[in-house]
C-alpha positions as CSV (number, residue, x, y, z in Angstrom):
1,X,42.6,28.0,162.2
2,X,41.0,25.0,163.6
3,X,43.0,23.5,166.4
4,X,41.9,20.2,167.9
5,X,44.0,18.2,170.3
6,X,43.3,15.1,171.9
7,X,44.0,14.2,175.4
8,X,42.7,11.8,177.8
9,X,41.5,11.2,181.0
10,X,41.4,8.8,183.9
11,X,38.9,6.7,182.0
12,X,41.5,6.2,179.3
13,X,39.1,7.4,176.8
14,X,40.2,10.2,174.4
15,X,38.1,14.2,174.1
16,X,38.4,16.6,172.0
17,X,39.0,19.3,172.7
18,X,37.3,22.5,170.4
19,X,36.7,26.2,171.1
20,X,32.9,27.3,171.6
21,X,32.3,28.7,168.1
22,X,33.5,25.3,166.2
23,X,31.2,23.7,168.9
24,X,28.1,25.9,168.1
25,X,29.2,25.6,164.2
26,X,28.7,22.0,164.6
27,X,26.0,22.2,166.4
28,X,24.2,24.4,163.7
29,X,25.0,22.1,160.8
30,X,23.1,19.2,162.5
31,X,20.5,21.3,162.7
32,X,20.2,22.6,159.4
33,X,20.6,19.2,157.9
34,X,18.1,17.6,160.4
35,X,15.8,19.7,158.8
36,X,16.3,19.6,155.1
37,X,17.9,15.1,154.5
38,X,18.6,16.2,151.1
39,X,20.7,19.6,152.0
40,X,24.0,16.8,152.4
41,X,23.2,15.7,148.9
42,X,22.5,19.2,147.4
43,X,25.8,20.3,148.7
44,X,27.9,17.5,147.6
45,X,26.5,17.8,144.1
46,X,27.0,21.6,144.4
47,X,30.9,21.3,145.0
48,X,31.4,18.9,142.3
49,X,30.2,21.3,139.9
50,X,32.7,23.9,141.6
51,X,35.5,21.3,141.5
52,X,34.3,21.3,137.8
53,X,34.7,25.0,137.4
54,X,31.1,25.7,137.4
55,X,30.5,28.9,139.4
56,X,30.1,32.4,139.0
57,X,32.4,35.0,141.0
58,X,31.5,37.8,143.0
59,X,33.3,39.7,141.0
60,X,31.2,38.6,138.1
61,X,28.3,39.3,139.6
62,X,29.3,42.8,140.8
63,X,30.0,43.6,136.9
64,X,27.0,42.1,135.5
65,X,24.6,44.4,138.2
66,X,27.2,47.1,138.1
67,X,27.6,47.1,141.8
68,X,30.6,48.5,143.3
């Protein structure tokens, strides 16, 4: 579970305040999408066809192939 609390300083500006692997989750993404402009549209058109109930389950896939 993500917990993010603000708090703030002498400089009356707010932080936030993450743990290291959200940090270095974030950090990744930037990176991947720096890389590849479109990914962020790829994606986006990707979970609208899951919204729409376009998608295939693991457990599909496992019958299909016969894997266990």
């Amino acid at each position: 579970m993500n917990t993010i609390k603000t708090i703030t300083i002498k400089s009356k500006k707010p932080l936030i305040v993450i743990t290291a692997e959200e940090y270095e989750g974030m950090k990744e993404t930037i990176e991947l999408l720096s890389r590849n402009p479109r990914l962020a549209d790829e994606l986006k058109k990707e979970r609208e066809e899951m919204d729409k109930g376009k998608y295939i389950t693991l457990r599909d896939i496992k019958k299909r192939y016969r894997i266990r």
